[in-house]
C-alpha positions in Angstrom: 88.1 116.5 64.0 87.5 114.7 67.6 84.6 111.9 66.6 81.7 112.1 69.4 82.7 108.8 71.3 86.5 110.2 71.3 84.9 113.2 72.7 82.9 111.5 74.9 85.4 109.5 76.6 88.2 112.5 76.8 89.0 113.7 80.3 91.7 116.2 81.9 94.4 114.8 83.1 96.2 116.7 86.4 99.3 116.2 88.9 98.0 115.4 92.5 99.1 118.6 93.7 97.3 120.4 90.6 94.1 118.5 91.7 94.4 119.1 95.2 94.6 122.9 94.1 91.4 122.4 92.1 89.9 120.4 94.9 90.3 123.5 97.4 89.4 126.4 95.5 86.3 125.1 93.6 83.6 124.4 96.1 81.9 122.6 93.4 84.9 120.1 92.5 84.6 116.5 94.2 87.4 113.9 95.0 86.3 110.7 94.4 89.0 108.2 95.2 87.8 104.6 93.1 90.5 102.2 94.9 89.3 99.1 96.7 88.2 99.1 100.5 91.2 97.3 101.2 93.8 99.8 99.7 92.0 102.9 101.6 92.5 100.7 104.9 95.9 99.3 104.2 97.4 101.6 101.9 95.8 105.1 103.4 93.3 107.7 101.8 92.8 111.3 101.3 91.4 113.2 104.4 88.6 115.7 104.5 90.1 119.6 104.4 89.0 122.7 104.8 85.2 120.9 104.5 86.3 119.5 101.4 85.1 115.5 101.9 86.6 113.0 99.1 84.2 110.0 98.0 84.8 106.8 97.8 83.8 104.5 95.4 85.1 101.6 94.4 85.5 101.1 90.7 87.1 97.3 91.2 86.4 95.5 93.8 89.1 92.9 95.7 90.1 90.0 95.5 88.6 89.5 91.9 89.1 92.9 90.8 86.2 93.3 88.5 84.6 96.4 87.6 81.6 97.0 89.8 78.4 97.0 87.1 76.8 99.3 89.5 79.7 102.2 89.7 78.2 104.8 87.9 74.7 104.7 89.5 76.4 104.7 93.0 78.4 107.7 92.5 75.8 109.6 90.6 73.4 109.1 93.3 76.4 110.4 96.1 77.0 113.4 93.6 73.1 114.2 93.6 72.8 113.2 97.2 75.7 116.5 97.4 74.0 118.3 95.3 76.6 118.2 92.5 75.7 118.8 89.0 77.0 117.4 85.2 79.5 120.7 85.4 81.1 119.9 88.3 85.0 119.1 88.3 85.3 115.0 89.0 88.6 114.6 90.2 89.2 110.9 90.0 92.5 109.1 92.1 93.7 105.2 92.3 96.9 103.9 92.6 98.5 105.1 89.3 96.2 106.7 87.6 95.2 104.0 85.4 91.9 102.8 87.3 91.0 106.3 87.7 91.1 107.1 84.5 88.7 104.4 83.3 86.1 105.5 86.4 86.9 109.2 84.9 85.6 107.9 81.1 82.8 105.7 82.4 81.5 108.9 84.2 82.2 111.2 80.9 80.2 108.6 79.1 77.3 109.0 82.0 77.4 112.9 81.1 79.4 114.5 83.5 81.4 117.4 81.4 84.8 117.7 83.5 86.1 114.5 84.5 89.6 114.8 85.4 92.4 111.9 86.1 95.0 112.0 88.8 97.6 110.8 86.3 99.6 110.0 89.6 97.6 108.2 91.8 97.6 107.7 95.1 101.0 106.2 95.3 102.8 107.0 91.2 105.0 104.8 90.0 107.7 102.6 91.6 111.0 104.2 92.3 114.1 102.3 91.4 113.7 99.8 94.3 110.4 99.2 93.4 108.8 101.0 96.4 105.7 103.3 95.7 104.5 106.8 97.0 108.7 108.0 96.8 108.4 109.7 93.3 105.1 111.3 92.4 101.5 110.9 93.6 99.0 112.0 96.5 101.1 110.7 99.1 104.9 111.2 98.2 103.4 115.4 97.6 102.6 115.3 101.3 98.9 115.8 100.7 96.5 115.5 103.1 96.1 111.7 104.0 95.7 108.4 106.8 96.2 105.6 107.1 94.0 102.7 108.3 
């Protein structure tokens, strides 16, 4: 039996291409992309399609990397401000997926019902070099994206 706080902070987790999918065919679903500032001008981010706009939110902020106090009252206002509602698919996306899932439980927590983790991230893991975005995530799918 799942406890009520296990419950609570339990999200979906989905391939980028998977929550592109989602992204696309549920006019209700919302990207929300919780990297810092200076990864979504260095590094790229997701582009709007097919009038699907992603948000963006930080969940750290750089250099010091600590979690933004106000996250979840930022993005709840941009999802009311959208006129998106607790049943809503959250798609959440960072670098890995490890940020994104942490933004994806906070907003659980805050009572949004389908929170979902891009267990890839924008980038997935290093390859054998050590170089990003070559073996899984947002970018090395060919998804919509720009840089800078």
């Amino acid at each position: 039996m799942t406890s009520e706080v296990d419950s609570i902070s339990t999200v979906e987790e989905m391939t980028a291409v998977d929550a592109n999918d989602l992204w696309l065919r549920d006019p209700t679903a919302q990207l929300i992309d919780v990297r810092t500032r200076a990864e979504w001008t260095y590094v790229g981010a997701p582009t709007p399609v097919a009038g699907c706009t992603p948000i963006f939110c930080e969940w750290q902020s750089y250099p010091d990397m600590q979690i933004r106090a106000g996250f979840v009252a930022e993005l709840t206002a941009e999802l009311a401000a959208r006129g998106v509602g607790p049943t809503a698919p959250l798609l959440f996306l960072c670098r890995s997926g490890v940020r994104s899932r942490a933004a994806a439980q906070a907003m659980r927590a805050a009572g949004y019902q389908r929170c979902v983790n891009i267990t890839e991230g924008f980038q997935g893991p290093p390859d054998g070099n050590g170089h990003r975005s070559r073996v899984s995530g947002w970018q090395a799918a060919g998804l919509p994206w720009r840089q800078g």
